[in-house]
N, C-alpha and C positions, 0 to 999 in steps of 0.2 A: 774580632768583628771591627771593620773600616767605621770611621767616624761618618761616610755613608748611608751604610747597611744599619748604626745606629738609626739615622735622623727616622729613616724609611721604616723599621721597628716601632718606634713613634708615632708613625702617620698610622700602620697598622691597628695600633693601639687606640690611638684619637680617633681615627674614621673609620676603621675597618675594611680598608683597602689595599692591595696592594699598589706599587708605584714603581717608575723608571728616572732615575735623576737626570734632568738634562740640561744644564750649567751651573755655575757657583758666579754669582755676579756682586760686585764690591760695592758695598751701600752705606753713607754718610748721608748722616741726619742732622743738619743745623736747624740751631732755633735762637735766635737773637743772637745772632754773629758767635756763637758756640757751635762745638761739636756735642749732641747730646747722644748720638748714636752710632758706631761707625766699626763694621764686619763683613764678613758674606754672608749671603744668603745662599742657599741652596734650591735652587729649583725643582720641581718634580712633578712628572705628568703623573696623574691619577689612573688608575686601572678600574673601571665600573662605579666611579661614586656616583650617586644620585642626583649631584645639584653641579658638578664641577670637573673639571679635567687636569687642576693643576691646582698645585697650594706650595708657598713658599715657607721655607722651614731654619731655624737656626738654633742655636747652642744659643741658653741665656748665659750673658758674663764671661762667657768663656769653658763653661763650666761642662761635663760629657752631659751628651744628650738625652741619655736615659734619667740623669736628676732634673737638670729644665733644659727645657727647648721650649721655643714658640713655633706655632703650627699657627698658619693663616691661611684660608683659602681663596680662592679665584673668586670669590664674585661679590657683585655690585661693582662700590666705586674700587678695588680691591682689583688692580689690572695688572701693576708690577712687583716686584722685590720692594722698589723706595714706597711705594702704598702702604704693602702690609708691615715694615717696618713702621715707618709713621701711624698706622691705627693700633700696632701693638704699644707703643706708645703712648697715644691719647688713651687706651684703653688704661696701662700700666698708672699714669696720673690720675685716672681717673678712680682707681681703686684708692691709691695712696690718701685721694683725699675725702674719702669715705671715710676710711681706718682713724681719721684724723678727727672725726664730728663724733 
């Protein structure tokens, strides 16, 4: 199975949809003159979901997609690849510093 055919396996799983990928685009996330984030992203139109037509998708860490991936979908403020990287982000911080009180 293509590292693809994983991500889209994923989407299946998360939203219950099937999907067509349609680009891999290069996304660097600074925060205070650092690099905090920096991969592809995978793009993918949505096939019948309810709320959305696209959701962008990655391998966390590097790691195969079936152990983590982040799945983010198309809506609201949530319009490109550097979005949903950046709210999986705030989102990821925002857990850590939960775990942390």
């Amino acid at each position: 199975m293509s590292y693809i055919e994983e991500l889209q396996d994923v989407i299946r799983k998360l939203h219950g949809v099937e999907s067509k990928h349609v680009e891999s685009i290069r996304v660097k996330e600074v925060f205070q003159d650092k690099t905090v984030w920096e991969g592809v992203v995978e793009v993918f139109d949505l096939i019948g979901h309810p709320k959305t037509h696209r959701a962008y998708v990655w391998a966390h860490d590097g790691e195969r997609p079936k152990e983590s991936s982040v799945a983010v979908l198309h809506i609201g403020p949530i319009t490109s690849a550097a979005a949903a990287v950046r709210a999986a982000l705030i989102q990821e911080f925002r857990s850590l510093g939960t775990e942390e009180n």
